[in-house]
N, C-alpha and C positions, 0 to 999 in steps of 0.2 A: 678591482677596487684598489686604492690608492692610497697606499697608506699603511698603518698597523690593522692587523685582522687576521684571521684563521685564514690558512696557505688555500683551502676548497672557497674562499669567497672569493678570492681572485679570477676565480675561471668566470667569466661572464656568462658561461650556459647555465655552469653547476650555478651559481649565484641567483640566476633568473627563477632556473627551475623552482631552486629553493623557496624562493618567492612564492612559485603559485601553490605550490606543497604546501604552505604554512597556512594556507587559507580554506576555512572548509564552505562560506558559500561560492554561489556561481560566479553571482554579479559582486564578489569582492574587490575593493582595490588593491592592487599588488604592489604598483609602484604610483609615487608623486613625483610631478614634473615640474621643472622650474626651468624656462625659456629666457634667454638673456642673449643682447643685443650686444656684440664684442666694438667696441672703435674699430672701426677702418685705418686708423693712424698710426695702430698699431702694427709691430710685426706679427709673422706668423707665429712664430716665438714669444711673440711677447701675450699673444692671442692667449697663446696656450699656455705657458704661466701666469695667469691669470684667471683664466680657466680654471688650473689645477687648485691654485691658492683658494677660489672661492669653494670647489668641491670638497679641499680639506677640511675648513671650516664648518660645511654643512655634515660633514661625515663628524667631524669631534662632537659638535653642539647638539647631536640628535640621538649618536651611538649607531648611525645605520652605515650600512655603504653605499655609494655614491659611485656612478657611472654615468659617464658625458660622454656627446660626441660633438668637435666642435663642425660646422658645415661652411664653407667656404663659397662665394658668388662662384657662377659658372654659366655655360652659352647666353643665354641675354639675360640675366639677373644683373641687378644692379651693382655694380662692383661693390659698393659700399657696403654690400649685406651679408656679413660674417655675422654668424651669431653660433649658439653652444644651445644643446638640450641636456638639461644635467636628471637624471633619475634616479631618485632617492629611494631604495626600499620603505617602507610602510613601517618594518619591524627593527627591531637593534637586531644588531649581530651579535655572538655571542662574545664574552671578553674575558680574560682571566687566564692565569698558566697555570701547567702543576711544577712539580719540584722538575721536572725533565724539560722544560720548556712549550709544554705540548697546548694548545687552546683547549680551553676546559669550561663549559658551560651549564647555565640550564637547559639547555636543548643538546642532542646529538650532533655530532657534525653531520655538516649539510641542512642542518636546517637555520632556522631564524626565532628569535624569542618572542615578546613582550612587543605593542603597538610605541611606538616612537611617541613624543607629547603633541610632536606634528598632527599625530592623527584621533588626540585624541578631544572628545566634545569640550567646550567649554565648561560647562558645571560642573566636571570632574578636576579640569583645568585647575578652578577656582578655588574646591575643594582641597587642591594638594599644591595653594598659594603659587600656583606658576603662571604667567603669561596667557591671555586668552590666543584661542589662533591669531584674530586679525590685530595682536599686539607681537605674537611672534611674524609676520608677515612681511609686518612693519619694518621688525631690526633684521629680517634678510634682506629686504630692497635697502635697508640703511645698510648693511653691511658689504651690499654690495658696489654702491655708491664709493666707500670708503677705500675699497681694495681698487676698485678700477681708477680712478683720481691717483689712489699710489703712483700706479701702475703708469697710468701717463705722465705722470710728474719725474719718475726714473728715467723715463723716454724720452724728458727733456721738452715736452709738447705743453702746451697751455689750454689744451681743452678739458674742459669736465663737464661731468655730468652730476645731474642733481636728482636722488630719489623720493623727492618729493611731486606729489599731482599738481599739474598748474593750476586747482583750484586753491591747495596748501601754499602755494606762491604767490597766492593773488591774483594769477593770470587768466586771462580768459579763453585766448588761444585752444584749441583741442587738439590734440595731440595726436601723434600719428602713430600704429599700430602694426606690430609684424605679421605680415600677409602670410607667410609660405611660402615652400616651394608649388603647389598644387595648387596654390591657387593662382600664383604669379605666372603659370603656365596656360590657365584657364583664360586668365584675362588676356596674355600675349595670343591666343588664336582666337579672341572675339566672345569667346564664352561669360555668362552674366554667373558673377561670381558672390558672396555676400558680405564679404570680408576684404578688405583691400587697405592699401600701409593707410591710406586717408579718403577716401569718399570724395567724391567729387562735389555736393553740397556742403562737406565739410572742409573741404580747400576754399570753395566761395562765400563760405561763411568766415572762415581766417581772413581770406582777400578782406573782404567786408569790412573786418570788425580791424584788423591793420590798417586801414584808410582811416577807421572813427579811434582808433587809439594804437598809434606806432608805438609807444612808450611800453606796451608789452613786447616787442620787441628787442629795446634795447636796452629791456631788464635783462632777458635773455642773455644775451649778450655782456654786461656788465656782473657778472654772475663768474664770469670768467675775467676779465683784462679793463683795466679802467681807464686804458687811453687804447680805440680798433682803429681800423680804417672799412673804406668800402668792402673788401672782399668778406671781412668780419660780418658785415650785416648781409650781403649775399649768401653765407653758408647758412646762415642763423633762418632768413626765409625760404633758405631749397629745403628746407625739411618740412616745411607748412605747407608749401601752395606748388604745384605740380605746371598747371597750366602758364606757358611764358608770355600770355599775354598781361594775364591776373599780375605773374611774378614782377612782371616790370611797373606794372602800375605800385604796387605794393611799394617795391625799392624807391619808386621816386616817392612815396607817401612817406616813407621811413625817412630818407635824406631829406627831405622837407619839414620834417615835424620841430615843432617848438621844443620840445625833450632833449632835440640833439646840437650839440653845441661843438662847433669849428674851432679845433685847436690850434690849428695849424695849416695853412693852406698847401694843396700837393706843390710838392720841390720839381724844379727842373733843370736841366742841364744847358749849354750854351747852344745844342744845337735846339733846345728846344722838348728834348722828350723827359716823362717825367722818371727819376729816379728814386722819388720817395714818394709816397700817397700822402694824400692829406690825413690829418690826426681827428681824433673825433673821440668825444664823450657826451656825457647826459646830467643834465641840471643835476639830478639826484647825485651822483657821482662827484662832482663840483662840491656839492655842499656836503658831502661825506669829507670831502679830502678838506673843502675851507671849514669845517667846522675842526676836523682835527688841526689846521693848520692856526685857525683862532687861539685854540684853547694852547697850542705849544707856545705864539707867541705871549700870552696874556701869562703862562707859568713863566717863560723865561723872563719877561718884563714883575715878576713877584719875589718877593724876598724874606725871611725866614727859615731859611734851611743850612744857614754860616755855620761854620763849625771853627771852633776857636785856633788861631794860628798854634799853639801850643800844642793842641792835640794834633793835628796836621804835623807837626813835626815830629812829637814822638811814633807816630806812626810810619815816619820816613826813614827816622834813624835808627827803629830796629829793625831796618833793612836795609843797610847800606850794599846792598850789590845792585838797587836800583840806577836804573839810565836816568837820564836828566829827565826825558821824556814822557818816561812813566812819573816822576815824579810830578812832573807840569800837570799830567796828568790826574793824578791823586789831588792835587791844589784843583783844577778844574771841576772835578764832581764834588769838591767841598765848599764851593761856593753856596753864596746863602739862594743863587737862584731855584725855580721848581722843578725845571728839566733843566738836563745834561747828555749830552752826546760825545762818546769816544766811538772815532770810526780806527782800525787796526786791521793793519794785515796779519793775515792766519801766522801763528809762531810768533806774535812781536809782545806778548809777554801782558795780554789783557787781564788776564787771570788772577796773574801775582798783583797788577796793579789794585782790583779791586778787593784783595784781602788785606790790603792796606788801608783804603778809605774806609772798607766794615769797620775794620779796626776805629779809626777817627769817629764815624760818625753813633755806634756802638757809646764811645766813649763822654759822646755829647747828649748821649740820651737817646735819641734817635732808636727806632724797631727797624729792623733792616730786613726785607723779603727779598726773594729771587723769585725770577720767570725762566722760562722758554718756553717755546712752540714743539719741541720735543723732551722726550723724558730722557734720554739719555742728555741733550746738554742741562738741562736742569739739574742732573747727579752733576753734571761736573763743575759746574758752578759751584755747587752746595761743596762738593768734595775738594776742588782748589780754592777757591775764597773765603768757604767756609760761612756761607750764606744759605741760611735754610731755603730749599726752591720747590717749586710747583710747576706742572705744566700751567701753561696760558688757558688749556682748557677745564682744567682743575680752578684755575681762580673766576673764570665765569661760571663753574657749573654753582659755586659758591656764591657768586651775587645776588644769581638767579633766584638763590631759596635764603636768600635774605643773610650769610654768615660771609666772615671773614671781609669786612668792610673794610676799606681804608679812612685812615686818620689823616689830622693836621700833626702827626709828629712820625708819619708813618716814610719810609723810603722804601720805593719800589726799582729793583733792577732786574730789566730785561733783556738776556743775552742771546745771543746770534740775533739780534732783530733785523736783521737784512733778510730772513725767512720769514716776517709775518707779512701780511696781505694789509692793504691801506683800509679796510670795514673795521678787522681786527685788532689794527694797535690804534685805528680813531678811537675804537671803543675805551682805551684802556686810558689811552692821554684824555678822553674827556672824565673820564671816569676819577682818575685822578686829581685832574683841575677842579671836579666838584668839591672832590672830599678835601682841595686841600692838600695833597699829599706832595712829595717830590717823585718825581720818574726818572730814571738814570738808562739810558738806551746805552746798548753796547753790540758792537757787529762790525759786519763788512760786508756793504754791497753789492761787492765782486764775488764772493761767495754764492752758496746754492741762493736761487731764487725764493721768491714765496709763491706758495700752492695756487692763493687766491690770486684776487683784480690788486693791482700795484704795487710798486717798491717805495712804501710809505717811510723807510729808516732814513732812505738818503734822503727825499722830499725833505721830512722834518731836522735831518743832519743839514743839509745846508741852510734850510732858513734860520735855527736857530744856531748854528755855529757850533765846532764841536773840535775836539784835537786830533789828532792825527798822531797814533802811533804806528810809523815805519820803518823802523829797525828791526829787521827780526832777530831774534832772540834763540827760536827751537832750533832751528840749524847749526851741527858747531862749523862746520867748513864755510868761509867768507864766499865761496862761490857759490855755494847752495842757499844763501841767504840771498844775494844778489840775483836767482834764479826764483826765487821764492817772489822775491819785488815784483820781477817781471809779468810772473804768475800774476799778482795782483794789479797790475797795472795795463791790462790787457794784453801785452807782450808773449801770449802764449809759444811762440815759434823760437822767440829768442830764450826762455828758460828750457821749452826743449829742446836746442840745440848745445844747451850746456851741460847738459844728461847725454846727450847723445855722442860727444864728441872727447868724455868721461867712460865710454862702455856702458853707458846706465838705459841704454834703449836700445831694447834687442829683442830682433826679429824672426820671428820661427816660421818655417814651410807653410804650418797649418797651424788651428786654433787649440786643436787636442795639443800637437809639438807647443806652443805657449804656457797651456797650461803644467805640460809636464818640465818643463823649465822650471815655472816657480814651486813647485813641489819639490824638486829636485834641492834649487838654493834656499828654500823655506828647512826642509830638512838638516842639510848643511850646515845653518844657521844656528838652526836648536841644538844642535851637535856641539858646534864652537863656544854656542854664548848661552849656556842654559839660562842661567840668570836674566839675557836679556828682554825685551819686551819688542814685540813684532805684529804685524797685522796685513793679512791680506786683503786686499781694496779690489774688487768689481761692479759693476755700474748694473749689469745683471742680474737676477735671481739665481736663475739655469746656470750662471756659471759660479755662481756662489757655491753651490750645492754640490759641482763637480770635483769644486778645487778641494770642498770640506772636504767630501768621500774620499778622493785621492791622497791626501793630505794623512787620513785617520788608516787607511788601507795600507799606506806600508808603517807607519807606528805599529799597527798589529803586527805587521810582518816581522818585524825586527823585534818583537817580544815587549815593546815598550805598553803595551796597551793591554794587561793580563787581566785576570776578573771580571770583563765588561758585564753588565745584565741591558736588556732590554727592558724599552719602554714607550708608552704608547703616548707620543707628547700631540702638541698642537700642530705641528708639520710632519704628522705623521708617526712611524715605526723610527726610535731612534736610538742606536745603544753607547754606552758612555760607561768607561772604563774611569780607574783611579790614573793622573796625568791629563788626563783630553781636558782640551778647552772647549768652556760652555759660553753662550752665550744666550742672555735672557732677551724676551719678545716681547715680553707685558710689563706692566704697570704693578705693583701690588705692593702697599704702606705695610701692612704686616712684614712682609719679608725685606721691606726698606730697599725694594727693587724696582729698578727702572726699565722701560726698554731699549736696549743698545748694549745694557750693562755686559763684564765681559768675567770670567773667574777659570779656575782650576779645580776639578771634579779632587777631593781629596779623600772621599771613600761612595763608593757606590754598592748601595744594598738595595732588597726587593724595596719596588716601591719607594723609595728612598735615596736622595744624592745630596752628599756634604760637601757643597763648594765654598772653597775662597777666592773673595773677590779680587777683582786688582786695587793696585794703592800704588801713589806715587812712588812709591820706593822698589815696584815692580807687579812682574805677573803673577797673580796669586798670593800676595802678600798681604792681602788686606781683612776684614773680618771674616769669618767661618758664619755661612747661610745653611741653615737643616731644609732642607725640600722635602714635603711631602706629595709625590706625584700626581696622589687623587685628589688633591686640594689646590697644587700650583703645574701646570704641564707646557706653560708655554716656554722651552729651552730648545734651543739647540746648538749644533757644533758652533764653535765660535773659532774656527780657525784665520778662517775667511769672513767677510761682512762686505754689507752695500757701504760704497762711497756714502749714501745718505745717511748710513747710521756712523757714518764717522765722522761727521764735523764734530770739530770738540774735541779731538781725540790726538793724543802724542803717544809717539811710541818709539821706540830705536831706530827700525828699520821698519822701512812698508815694502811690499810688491805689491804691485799694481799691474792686472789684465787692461788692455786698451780694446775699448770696442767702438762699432760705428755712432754708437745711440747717444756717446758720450760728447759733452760741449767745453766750452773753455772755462763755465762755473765749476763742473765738476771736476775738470783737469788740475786746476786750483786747488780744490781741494783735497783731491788724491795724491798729487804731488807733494802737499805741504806737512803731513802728520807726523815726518820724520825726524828724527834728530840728527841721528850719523848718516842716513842712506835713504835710497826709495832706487826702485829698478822700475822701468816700466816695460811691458811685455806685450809685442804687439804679433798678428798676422800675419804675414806675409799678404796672402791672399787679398786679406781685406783693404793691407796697407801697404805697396807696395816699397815705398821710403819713408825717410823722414820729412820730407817736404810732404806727401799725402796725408801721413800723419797730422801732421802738424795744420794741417788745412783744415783736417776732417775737425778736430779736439779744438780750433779756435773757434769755432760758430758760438756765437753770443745768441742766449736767451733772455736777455736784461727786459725788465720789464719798467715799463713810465706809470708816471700818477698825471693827474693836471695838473698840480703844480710847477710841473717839468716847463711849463710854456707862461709863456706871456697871459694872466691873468687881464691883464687891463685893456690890452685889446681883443680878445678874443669876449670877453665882458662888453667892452664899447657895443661891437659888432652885431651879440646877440642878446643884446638887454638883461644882461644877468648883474643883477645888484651886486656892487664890491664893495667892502669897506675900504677907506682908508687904506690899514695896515697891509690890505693884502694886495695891494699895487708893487710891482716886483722893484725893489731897491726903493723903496718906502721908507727904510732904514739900513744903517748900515749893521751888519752883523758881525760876527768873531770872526777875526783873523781867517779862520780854517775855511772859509767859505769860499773865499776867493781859489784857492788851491780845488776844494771839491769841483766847483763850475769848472775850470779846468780841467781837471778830469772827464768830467761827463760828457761836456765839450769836443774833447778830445776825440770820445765815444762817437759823441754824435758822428764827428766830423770821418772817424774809421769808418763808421755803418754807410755814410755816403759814397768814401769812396769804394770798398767793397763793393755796394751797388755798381757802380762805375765799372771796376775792373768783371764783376759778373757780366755783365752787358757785354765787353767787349770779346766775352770769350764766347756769349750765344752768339756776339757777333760773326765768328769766324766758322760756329757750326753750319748758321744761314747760311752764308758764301760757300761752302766747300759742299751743300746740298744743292743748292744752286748749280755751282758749276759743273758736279759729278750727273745731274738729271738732265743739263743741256750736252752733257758730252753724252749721253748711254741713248738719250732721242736720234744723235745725228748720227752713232755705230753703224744701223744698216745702212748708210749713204758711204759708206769707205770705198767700195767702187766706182757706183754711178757718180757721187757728188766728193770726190777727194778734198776740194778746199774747203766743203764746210766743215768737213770732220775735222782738215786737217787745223782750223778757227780754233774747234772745239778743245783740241788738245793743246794746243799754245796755250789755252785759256783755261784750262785746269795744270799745267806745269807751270804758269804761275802763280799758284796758289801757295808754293813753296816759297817762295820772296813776300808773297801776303803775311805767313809765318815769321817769316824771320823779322819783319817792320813790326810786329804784336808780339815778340818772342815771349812777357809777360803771362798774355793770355793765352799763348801756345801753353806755358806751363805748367797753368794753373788747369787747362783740358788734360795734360799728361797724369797727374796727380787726384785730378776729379771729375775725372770723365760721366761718371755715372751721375752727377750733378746735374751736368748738362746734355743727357737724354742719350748718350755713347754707350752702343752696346759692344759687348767683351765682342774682338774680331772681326768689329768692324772697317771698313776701308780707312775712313778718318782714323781711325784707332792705328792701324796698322802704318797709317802715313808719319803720326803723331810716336809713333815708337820708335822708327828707324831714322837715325843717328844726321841721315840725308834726304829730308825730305822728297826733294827731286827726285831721283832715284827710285825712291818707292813709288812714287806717283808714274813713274816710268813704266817699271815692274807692273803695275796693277794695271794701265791700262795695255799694257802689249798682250797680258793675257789676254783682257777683256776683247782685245780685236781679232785672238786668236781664237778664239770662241765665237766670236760673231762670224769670221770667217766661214769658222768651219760650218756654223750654223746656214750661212746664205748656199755654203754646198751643197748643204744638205737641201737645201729646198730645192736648188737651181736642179739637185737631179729629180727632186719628186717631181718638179715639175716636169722635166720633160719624159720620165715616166706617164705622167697624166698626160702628156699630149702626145705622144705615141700611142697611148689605150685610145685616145680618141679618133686618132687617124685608123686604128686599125677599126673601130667600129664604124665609121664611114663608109670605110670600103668594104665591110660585111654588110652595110642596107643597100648600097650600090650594086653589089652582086645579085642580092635577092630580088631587085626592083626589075 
């Protein structure tokens, strides 16, 4: 069992046993199952932390324990079919200590108590005001929905999945079903089976019903990304329809439907092949993004929301340590228009500018609310601007039941909106535009992505125009600032070579040797700068959890860590001493807690922890929270955090683990938290320099809206009604705009050639398999046929002058081999390592002839072994005859 629980629940027999013991009929149930279907997209790793996450969950919210085993494809199962069987006991396990630490229950140990509410009838359900089963059912498919979306979103991946039924959806489609292993075995030798992932009239029924209505399809589809291409709608019908004749009809019914609309036609290159697919969305999708793109410009073209030059000023001048910029800025979101956009890079001092305009527009009368899409930037808004905030999904839970309306005097500011999804913040700009209100967007692009379908900030940041704060600010060294730029300007190679070339990118043997690096200087740190404020950054869970552990394991060691007590939180068994840093997981308005929030454990009793939080003015300096564990348990170590729970977040120094999983958004923003410092701490293994690094950590995740394209022709093309307004350069917009298209541009134009340069390095794997398969055919000719071998090998020695003419894409295989299909030791690998191509390629095939040789030896003697048996059996029938 996983987690907090009596030491005999851990044993999985003793555990089991217990089970059937507790039960006095026959036909009792012992345990409940709950089967769940892992991404494929995932790591094995990532599998499994996720896995575990969901299994804590169902072990906290039930009181039982919980045992999975995850199963993984193997001999002919479909690669794709990792899935987990998780088994819940039936009963709670027992919970409580005595004064010794020891579990203490109403049962004996080794057994199990009281039925779980899982198991229990409805009308007692009702009775004791709890949840019916099929409403608890509900919020485990919702909760598992929730954690696995995380979980691919850490991983940098843009798929999700939805736990809702496609009849809940709308959809008609049916849905495909996990077969087994036993049965996938029955039906692989011919056996009639009665269970299978989808039926074969139930694939011909999808075919079907996809030819009379593609557009369930590419709801599917648009559920996740709101500009695909083809292969997007290829994965989306391999999971429906099995037969490839079906399938291809199906595809061409999809790419034919009136639903789908051509954003972009595929790009190609001068010899002609393409390096970018065509773009593609769906009417519905169009008029999601032109209805939010209507209502932005129709707010930005309204007036009413001025705020008097006076006040605007005194707001400046009791902060004269303002940049000019921020001040432009401050003028900018006090105009009387209804939306405003500041786009900023991370550290250029968004914060302070907007507790300046509260300030102004506070003073003009004006109600001033805050947003985000997470609860920890929402504290920090409230906590630096000093703008009361809410999640984003707190003000819709709010519409929905009719409170917390917006006004014609109302101002709404929503920060990091480079994280919401283009459904999401359409909702809110139309929402807005109804009521009347003003909307104040604030973010950065280049930052973490949004969960959902599109980058709706920038879309609406460039049509309505918006300022550009780039000075950074958090940084106090000019080089780390100028490193900082680079970060945000896609430049991820050039800011890490400014760390690197600093000592700030350093390399360890293995991934354990990384982590005991930053433990080491995290330690170090606390030692020199108690006062100062510091945060450990991994992209990871699994190694969040190591570094805590590590982290908190030698603090005990060294006596720093006395008193601790245990406690049974929401991630399990967690003990927290007076000193340890906490960190909060939930949400909770009573305790005025967010999650991300971060504090200092200042006394720990049973049951009980008195933390202070942080505050600008450092670690632990902020209000004093009383915790009561049986009423609030979601905390844990806060030494370390996910990159994701740290946007928002400054602190003196950061250490930052480097992993594979990590992109150039999160580099970004793991990079930037700093004031004085940031180390980043990589692999060896994984990484074997800073150019590999640096390759791996600049992959772009960016995500497009339709807006991103030419509305008017791609409108002309497929009869999709435009206004006016929404013909691109219809009008001209603020200053800032011209600079963002640049930018994105720019993007584009990187993603192209990227493309380009990937190409040219498959190109060189083609060729050198090519020429290594015509040289290993003509080896047994090294006798009989000398000149073809000896073709053969002229023609793979120079392969080495092929390198050196591509030397670019020589080194981008050197650095990423495993990108493009290179297995560790192999001959390419080995050619690609040594210093002299030639040479090696010399090396490698002299063996290969010396081996061949030996091998024609060896036959040349079998064989005349065999034809000596034959002569002599000749002449033993000739004798007898």
């Amino acid at each position: 069992m996983h987690g907090a629980g009596p030491e005999w629940a851990r044993d999985r027999s003793a555990l089991w046993n217990a089970a059937e013991l507790a039960e006095r009929r026959k036909d009792a149930r012992v345990a409940r199952e709950i089967e769940v279907a892992l991404p494929h997209e995932l790591s094995a790793e990532q599998r499994l932390a996720l896995t575990r996450d969901f299994a804590q969950a169902l072990a906290r919210q039930y009181g039982v324990a919980v045992d999975f085993a995850i199963h993984a494809p193997h001999g002919h199962t479909d690669v794709r079919n990792h899935h987990a069987h998780i088994l819940l006991t039936t009963r709670r396990v027992v919970t409580g200590r005595d004064e010794a630490g020891r579990w203490i229950g109403a049962m004996p140990a080794g057994s199990l108590g009281e039925k779980s509410e899982l198991e229990l009838e409805n009308k007692k359900l009702q009775a004791l005001g709890l949840p019916t089963s099929h409403e608890q059912l509900r919020d485990i498919r919702s909760g598992w929905e929730q954690r696995t979306n995380e979980h691919l979103a850490r991983a940098g991946l843009d798929v999700r999945i939805d736990h809702r039924s496609h009849q809940e959806r709308g959809l008609e489609i049916e849905p495909t079903q996990h077969m087994g292993v036993h049965a996938t075995q029955m039906e692989r030798r011919g056996k009639a089976v009665s269970r299978v992932r989808i039926d074969e009239e139930a694939a011909k029924r999808n075919a079907a019903l996809i030819r009379e209505r593609p557009d369930q399809v590419l709801t599917l589809i648009t559920g996740e990304k709101s500009v695909f291409d083809r292969h997007d709608v290829a994965r989306a019908l391999h999971r429906y329809i099995g037969d490839a004749d079906a399938f291809q009809a199906a595809f061409a019914t999809v790419m034919a439907s009136p639903a789908l609309v051509e954003l972009r036609a595929e790009q190609r290159d001068e010899r002609g092949r393409v390096f970018e697919q065509a773009r593609y969305s769906t009417r519905e999708m169009v008029g999601i993004e032109r209805d939010m793109a209507i209502s932005a410009d129709r707010m930005a073209d309204g007036r009413g929301f001025g705020v008097a030059g006076r006040r605007v000023e005194a707001a400046v001048s009791a902060r004269p340590f303002l940049a000019e910029e921020q001040r432009a800025a401050i003028e900018h979101v006090c105009r009387p228009e209804r939306i405003s956009a500041v786009v900023g890079l991370a550290g250029a001092g968004k914060s302070t500018m907007l507790a300046a305009a509260r300030e102004a527009w506070v003073a003009q009368g004006y109600r001033v609310h805050g947003a985000a899409l997470a609860g920890k930037a929402a504290e920090g808004l409230e906590e630096s601007a000093g703008i009361a905030s809410r999640t984003l999904a707190s003000w819709e839970r709010g519409w929905e039941r009719g409170f917390d309306r917006l006004g014609p005097r109302d101002v709404l500011v929503i920060d990091e909106a480079g994280m919401v999804g283009s459904k999401q913040l359409s909702r809110f700009i139309t929402e807005a535009d109804r009521a009347g209100a003003k909307i104040v967007l604030v973010g950065d692009p280049e930052q973490l992505q949004p969960i959902g379908p599109g980058a709706a900030f920038r879309a609406v940041a460039e049509r309505i125009g918006f300022v550009d704060l780039a000075e950074i600010r958090r940084q106090h060294e000019g080089w780390q600032r100028a490193a900082s730029v680079a970060f945000g300007r896609h430049q991820t190679e050039e800011g890490l070579r400014a760390y690197a070339e600093r000592d700030a990118v350093r390399f360890e043997a293995t991934a354990a040797d990384a982590r005991a690096a930053i433990v080491r200087d995290v330690l170090a740190d606390m030692e020199a700068r108690p006062d100062g404020s510091r945060l450990v950054l991994a992209h990871r869970n699994a190694d969040v959890r190591e570094l805590n552990e590590a982290i908190r394991t030698v603090r005990r060691e060294r006596g720093e860590l006395a008193d601790e007590r245990v406690y049974r939180t929401t991630e399990g068994e967690r003990a927290f001493a007076p000193g340890d840093r906490l960190l909060f997981r939930e949400n909770n308005r009573e305790l005025g807690v967010k999650n991300g929030m971060l504090g200092t454990v200042a006394l720990a009793e049973d049951d009980r922890l008195l933390v202070r939080l942080d505050s600008p003015s450092g670690p632990g300096r902020g209000r004093a929270v009383s915790i009561s564990m049986a009423d609030y348990a979601a905390v844990d170590h806060g030494y370390a955090t996910t990159i994701h729970k740290a946007q928002g977040a400054t602190v003196d120094r950061a250490y930052v683990l480097a992993s594979g999983t990590m992109d150039r958004h999160l580099t970004y923003v793991a990079m930037t938290r700093h004031r004085d410092g940031v180390t980043l701490y990589a692999d060896r293994a994984e990484f074997s320099n800073v150019a590999a690094l640096s390759a791996r950590l600049s992959r772009s995740q960016a995500k497009e809206t339709t807006l991103d394209y030419d509305q008017a022709a791609y409108a002309q093309r497929r009869g999709v009604e435009v206004r006016p307004r929404e013909v691109v350069a219809a009008r001209e917009i603020e200053a800032g705009r011209a600079g963002f298209r640049a930018r994105f541009e720019a993007h584009r134009q990187h993603q192209a050639a990227e493309a380009a340069r990937n190409e040219e390095a498959h190109g060189l794997v083609r060729e050198w398999t090519r020429l290594s398969e015509t040289y290993t055919k003509a080896l047994p000719g090294l006798e009989t046929d000398p000149t073809l071998a000896g073709q053969t090998r002229a023609a793979l020695l120079g392969f080495a002058r092929t390198l050196d003419r591509h030397s670019e894409a020589a080194q981008r295989l050197r650095a990423r081999g495993h990108d493009f299909g290179l297995k560790e030791g192999s001959t390419l690998v080995q050619v690609l390592a040594s210093p002299d191509a030639g040479k090696a390629i010399e090396r490698l095939m002299a063996g290969a002839e010396e081996r061949m040789r030996g091998h024609l030896a060896r036959e040349a003697e079998r064989a005349a072994v065999r034809k000596q048996q034959e002569r002599s059996v000749s002449r033993g029938r000739g004798m007898s005859m």
